[in-house]
C-alpha positions as CSV (number, residue, x, y, z in Angstrom):
1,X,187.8,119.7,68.8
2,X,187.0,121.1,72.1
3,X,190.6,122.1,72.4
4,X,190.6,124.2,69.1
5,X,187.5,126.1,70.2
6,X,189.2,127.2,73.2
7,X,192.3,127.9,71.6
8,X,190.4,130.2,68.8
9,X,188.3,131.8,71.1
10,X,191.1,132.5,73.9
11,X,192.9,135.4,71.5
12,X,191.1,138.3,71.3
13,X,190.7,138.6,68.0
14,X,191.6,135.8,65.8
15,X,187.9,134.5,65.8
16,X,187.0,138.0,63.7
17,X,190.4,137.5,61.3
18,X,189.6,133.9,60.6
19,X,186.2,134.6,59.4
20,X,186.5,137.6,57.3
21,X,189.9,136.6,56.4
22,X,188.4,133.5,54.6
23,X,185.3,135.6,53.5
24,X,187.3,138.0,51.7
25,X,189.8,135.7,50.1
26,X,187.0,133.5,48.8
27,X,185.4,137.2,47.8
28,X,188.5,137.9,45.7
29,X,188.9,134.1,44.3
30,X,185.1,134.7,43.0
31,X,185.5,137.9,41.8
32,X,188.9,137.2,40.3
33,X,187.2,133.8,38.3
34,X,185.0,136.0,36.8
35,X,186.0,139.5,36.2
36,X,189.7,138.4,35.0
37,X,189.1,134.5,34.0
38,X,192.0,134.0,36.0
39,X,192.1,131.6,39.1
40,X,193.5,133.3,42.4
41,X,193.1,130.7,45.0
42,X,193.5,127.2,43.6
43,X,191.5,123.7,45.1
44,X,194.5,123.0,47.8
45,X,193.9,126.6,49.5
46,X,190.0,126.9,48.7
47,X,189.1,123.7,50.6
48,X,190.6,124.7,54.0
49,X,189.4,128.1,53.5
50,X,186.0,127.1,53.0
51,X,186.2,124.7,56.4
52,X,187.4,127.5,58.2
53,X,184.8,129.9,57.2
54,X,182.2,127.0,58.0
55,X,183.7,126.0,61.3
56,X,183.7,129.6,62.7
57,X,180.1,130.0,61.4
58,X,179.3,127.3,63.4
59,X,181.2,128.9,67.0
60,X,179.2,132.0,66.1
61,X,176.1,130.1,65.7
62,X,177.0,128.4,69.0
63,X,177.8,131.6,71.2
64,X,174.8,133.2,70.6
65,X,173.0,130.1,70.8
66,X,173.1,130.0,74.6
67,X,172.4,133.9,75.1
């Protein structure tokens, strides 16, 4: 685990696209479910998204932490 964290956190900016890249895809599968009844993400890509988002909530949580 400790390896991932300093792999996501290495590259300048992947830590950003990861999280508002799964925000706004879960956004869209929210919106989409109940604006157009129609599903846009199904259970296969929602899970993983939804680890994602929590995992880099929790680096963010962790970096300002120790400030």
């Amino acid at each position: 685990m400790e390896k991932l964290e300093k792999f996501i956190l290495s590259i300048k900016y992947l830590p950003a696209i990861l999280y508002f890249g799964s925000v706004v895809l879960l956004a869209y599968d929210f919106y989409s479910d109940i604006s157009n009844e129609t599903e846009f993400l199904n259970e296969y890509l929602k899970t993983p998204l939804i680890i994602i988002f929590c995992y880099m909530t929790y680096l963010g949580v962790k970096k300002y932490q120790k400030k």
